[in-house]
PDB file of N, H, CA, C and O in Angstrom:
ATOM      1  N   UNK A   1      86.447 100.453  85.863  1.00  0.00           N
ATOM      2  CA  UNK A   1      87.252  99.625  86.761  1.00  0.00           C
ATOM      3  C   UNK A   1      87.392 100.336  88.100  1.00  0.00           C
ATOM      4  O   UNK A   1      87.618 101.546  88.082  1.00  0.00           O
ATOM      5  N   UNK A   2      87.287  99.747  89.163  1.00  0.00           N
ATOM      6  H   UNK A   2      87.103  98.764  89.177  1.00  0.00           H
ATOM      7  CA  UNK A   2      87.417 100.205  90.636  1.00  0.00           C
ATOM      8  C   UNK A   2      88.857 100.323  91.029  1.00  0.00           C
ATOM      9  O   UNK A   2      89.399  99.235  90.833  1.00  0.00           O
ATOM     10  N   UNK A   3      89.406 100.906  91.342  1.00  0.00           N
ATOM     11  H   UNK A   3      88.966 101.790  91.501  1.00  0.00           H
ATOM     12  CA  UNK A   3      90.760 100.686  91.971  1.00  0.00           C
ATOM     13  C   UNK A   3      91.348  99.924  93.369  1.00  0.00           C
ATOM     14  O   UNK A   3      91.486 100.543  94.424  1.00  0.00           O
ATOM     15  N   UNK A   4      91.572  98.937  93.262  1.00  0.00           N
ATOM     16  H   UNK A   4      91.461  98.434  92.405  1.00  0.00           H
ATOM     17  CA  UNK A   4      91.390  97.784  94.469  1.00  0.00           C
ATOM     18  C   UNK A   4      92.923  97.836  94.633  1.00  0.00           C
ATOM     19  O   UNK A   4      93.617  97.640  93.636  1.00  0.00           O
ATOM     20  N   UNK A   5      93.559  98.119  95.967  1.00  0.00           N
ATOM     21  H   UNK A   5      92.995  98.279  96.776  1.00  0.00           H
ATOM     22  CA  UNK A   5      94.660  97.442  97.069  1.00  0.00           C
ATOM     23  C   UNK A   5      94.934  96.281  97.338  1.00  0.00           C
ATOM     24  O   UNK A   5      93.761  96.003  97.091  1.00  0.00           O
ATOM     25  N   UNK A   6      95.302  95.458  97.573  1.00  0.00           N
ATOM     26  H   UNK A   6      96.255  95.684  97.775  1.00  0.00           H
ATOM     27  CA  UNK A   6      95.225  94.539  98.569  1.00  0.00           C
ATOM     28  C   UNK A   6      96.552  94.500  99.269  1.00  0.00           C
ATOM     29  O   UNK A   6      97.549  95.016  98.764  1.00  0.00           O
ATOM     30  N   UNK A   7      96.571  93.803 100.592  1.00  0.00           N
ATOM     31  H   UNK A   7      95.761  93.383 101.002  1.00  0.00           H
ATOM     32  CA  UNK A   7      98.067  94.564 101.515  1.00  0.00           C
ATOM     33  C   UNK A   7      98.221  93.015 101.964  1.00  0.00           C
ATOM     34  O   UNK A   7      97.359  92.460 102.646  1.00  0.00           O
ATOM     35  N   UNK A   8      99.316  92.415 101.549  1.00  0.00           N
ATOM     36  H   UNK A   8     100.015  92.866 100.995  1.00  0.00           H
ATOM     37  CA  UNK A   8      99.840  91.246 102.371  1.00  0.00           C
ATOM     38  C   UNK A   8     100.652  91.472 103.341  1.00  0.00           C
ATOM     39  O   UNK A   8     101.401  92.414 103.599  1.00  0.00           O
ATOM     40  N   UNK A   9     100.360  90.269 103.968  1.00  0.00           N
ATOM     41  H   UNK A   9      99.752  89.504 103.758  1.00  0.00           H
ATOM     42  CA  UNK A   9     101.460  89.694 105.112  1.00  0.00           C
ATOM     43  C   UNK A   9     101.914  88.533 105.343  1.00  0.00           C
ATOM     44  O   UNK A   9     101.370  87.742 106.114  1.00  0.00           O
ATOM     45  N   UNK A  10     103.186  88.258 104.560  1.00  0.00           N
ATOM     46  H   UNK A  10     103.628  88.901 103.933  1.00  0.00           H
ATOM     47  CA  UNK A  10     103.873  86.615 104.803  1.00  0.00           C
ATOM     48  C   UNK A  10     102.642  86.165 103.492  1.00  0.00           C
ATOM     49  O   UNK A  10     102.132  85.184 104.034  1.00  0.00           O
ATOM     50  N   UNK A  11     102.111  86.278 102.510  1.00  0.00           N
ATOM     51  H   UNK A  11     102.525  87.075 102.070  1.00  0.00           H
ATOM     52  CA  UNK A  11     101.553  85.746 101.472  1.00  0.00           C
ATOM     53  C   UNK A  11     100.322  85.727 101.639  1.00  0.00           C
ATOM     54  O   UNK A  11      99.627  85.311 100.712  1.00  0.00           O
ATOM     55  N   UNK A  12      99.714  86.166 102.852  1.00  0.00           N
ATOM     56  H   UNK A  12     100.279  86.504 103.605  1.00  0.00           H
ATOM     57  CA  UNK A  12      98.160  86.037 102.834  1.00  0.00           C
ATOM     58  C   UNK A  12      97.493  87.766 103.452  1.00  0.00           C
ATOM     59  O   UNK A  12      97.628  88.534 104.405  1.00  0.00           O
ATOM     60  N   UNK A  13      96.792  87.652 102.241  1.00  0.00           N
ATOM     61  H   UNK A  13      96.683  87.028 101.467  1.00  0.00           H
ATOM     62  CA  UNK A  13      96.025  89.117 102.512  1.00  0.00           C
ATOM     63  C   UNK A  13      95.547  89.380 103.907  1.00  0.00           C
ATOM     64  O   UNK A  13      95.216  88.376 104.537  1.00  0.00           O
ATOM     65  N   UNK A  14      95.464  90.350 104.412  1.00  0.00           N
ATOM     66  H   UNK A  14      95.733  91.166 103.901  1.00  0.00           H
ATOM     67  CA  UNK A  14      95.269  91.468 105.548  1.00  0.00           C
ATOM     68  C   UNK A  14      94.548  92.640 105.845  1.00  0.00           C
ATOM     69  O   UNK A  14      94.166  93.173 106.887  1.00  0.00           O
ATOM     70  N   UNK A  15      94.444  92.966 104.308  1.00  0.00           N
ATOM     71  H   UNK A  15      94.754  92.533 103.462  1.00  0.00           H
ATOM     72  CA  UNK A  15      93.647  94.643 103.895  1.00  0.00           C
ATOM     73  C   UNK A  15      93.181  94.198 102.171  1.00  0.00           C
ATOM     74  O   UNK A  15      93.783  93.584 101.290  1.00  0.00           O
ATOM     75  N   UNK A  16      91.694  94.909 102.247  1.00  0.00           N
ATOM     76  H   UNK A  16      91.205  95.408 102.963  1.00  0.00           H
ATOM     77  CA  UNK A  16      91.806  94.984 101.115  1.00  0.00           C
ATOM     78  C   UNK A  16      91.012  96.209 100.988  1.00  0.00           C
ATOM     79  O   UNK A  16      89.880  96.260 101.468  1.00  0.00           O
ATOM     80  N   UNK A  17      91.777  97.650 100.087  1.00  0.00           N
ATOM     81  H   UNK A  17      92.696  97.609  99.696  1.00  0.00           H
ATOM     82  CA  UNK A  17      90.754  98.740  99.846  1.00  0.00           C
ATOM     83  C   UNK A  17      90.234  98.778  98.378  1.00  0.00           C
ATOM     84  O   UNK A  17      90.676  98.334  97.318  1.00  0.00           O
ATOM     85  N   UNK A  18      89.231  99.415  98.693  1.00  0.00           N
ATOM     86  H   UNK A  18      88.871  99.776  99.554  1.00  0.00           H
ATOM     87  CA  UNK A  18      88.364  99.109  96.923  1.00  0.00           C
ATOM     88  C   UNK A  18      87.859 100.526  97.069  1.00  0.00           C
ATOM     89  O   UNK A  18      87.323 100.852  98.127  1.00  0.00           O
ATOM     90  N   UNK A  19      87.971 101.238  96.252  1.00  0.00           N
ATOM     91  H   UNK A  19      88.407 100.973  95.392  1.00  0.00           H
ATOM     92  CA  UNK A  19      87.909 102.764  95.425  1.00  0.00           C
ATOM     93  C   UNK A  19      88.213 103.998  95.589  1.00  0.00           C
ATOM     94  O   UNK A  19      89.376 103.609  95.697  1.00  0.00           O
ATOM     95  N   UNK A  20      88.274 104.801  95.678  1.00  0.00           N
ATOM     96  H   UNK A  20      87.330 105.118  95.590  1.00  0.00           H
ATOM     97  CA  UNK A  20      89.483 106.085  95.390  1.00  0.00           C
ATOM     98  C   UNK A  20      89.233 106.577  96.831  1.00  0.00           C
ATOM     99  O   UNK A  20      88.093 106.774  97.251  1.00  0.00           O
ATOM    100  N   UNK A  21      90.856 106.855  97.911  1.00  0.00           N
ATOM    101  H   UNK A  21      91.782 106.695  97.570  1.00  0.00           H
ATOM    102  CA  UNK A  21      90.972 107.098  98.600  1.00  0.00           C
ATOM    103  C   UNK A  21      91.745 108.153  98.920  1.00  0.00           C
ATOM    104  O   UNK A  21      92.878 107.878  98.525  1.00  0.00           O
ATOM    105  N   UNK A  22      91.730 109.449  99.538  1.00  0.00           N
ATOM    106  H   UNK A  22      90.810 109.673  99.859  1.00  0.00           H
ATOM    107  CA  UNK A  22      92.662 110.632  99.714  1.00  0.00           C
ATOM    108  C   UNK A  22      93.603 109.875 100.171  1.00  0.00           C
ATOM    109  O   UNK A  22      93.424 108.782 100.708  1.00  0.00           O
ATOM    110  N   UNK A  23      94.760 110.471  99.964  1.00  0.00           N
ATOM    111  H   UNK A  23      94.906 111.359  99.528  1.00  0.00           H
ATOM    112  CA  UNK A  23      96.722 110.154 100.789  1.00  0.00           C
ATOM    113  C   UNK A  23      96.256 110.280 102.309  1.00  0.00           C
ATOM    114  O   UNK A  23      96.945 109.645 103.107  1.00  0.00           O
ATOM    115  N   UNK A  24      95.642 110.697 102.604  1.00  0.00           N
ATOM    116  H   UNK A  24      95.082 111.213 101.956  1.00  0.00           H
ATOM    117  CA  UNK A  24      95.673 110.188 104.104  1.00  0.00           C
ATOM    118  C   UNK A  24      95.125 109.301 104.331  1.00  0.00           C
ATOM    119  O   UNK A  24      95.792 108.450 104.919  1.00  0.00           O
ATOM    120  N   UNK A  25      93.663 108.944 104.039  1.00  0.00           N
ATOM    121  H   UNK A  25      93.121 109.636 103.561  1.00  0.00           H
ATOM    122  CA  UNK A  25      93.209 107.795 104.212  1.00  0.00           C
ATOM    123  C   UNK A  25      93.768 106.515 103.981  1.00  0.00           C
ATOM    124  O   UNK A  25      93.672 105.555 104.746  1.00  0.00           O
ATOM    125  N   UNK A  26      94.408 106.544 102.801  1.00  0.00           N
ATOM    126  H   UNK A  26      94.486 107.324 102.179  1.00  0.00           H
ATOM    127  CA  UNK A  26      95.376 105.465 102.433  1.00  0.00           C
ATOM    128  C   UNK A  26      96.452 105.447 103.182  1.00  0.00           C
ATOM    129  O   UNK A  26      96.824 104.333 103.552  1.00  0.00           O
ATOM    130  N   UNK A  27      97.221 106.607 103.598  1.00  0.00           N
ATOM    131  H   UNK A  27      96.919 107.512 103.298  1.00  0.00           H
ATOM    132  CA  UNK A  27      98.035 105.720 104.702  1.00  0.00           C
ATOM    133  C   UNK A  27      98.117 105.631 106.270  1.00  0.00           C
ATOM    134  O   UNK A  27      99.067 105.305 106.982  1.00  0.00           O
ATOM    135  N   UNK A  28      96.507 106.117 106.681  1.00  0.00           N
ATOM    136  H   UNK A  28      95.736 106.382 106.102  1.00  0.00           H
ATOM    137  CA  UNK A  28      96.230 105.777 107.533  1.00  0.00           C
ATOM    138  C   UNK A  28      95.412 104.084 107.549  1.00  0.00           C
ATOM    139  O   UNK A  28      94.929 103.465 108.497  1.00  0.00           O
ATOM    140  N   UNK A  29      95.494 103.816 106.464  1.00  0.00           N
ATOM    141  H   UNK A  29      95.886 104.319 105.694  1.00  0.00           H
ATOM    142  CA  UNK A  29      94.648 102.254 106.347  1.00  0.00           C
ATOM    143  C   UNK A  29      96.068 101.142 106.454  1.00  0.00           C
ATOM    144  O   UNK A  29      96.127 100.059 107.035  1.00  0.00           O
ATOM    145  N   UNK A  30      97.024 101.785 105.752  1.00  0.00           N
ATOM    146  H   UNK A  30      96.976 102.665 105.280  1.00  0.00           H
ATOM    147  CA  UNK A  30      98.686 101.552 105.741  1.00  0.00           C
ATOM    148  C   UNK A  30      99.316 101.009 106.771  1.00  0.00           C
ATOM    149  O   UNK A  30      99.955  99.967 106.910  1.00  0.00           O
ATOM    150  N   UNK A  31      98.902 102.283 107.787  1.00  0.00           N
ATOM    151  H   UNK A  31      98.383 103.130 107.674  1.00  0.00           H
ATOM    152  CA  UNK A  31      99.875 102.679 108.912  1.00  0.00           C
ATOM    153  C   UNK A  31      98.902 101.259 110.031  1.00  0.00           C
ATOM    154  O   UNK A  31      99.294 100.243 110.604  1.00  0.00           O
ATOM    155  N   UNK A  32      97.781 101.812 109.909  1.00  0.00           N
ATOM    156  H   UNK A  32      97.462 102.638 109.443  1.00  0.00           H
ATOM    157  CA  UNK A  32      96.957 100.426 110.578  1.00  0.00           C
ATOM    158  C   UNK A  32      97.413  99.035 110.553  1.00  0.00           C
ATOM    159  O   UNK A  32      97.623  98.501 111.643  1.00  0.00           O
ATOM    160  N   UNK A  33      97.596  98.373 109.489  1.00  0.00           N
ATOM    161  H   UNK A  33      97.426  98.807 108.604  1.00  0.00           H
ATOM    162  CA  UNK A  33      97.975  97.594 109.110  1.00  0.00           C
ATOM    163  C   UNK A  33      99.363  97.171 109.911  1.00  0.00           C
ATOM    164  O   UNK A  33      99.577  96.510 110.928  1.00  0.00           O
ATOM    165  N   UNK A  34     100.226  97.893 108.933  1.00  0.00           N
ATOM    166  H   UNK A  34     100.052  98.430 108.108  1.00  0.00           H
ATOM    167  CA  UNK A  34     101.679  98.112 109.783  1.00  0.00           C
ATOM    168  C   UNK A  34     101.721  98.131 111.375  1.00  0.00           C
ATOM    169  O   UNK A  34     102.786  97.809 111.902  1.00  0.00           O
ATOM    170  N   UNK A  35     100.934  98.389 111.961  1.00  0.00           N
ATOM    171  H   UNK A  35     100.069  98.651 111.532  1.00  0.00           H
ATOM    172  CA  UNK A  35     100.982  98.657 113.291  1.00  0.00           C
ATOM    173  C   UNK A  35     100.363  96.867 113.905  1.00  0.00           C
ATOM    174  O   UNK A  35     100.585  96.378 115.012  1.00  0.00           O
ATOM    175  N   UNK A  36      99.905  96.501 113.235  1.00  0.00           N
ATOM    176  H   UNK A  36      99.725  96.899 112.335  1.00  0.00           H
ATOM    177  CA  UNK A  36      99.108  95.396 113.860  1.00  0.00           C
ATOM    178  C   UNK A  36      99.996  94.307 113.788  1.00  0.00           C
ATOM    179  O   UNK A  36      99.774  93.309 114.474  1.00  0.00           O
ATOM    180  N   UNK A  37     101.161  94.386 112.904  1.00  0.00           N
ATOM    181  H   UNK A  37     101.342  95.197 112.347  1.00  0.00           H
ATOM    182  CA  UNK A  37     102.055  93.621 112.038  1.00  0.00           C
ATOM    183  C   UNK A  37     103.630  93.694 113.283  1.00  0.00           C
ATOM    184  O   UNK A  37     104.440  92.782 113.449  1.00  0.00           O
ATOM    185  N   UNK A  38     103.633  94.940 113.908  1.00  0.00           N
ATOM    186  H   UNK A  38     102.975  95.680 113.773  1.00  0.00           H
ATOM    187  CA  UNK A  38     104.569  95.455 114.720  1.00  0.00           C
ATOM    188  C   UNK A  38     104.565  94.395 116.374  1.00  0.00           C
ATOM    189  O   UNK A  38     105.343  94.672 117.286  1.00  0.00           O
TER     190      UNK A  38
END
């Protein structure tokens, strides 16, 4: 099994990561997100 994310906003997806990511990468994919949302 792959390990898949997916990151909503208001009910409709935004991000989706698919397979093993270091803590930074992940919350630099996070923080991206969040920022676009701001």
């Amino acid at each position: 099994a792959l390990p898949t994310l997916i990151l909503f906003n208001q009910g409709q997806p935004v991000d989706r990561i698919e397979g093993v990511l270091t803590a930074d990468q992940l919350m630099g994919r996070v923080r991206g997100v969040l920022g676009e949302q701001a």
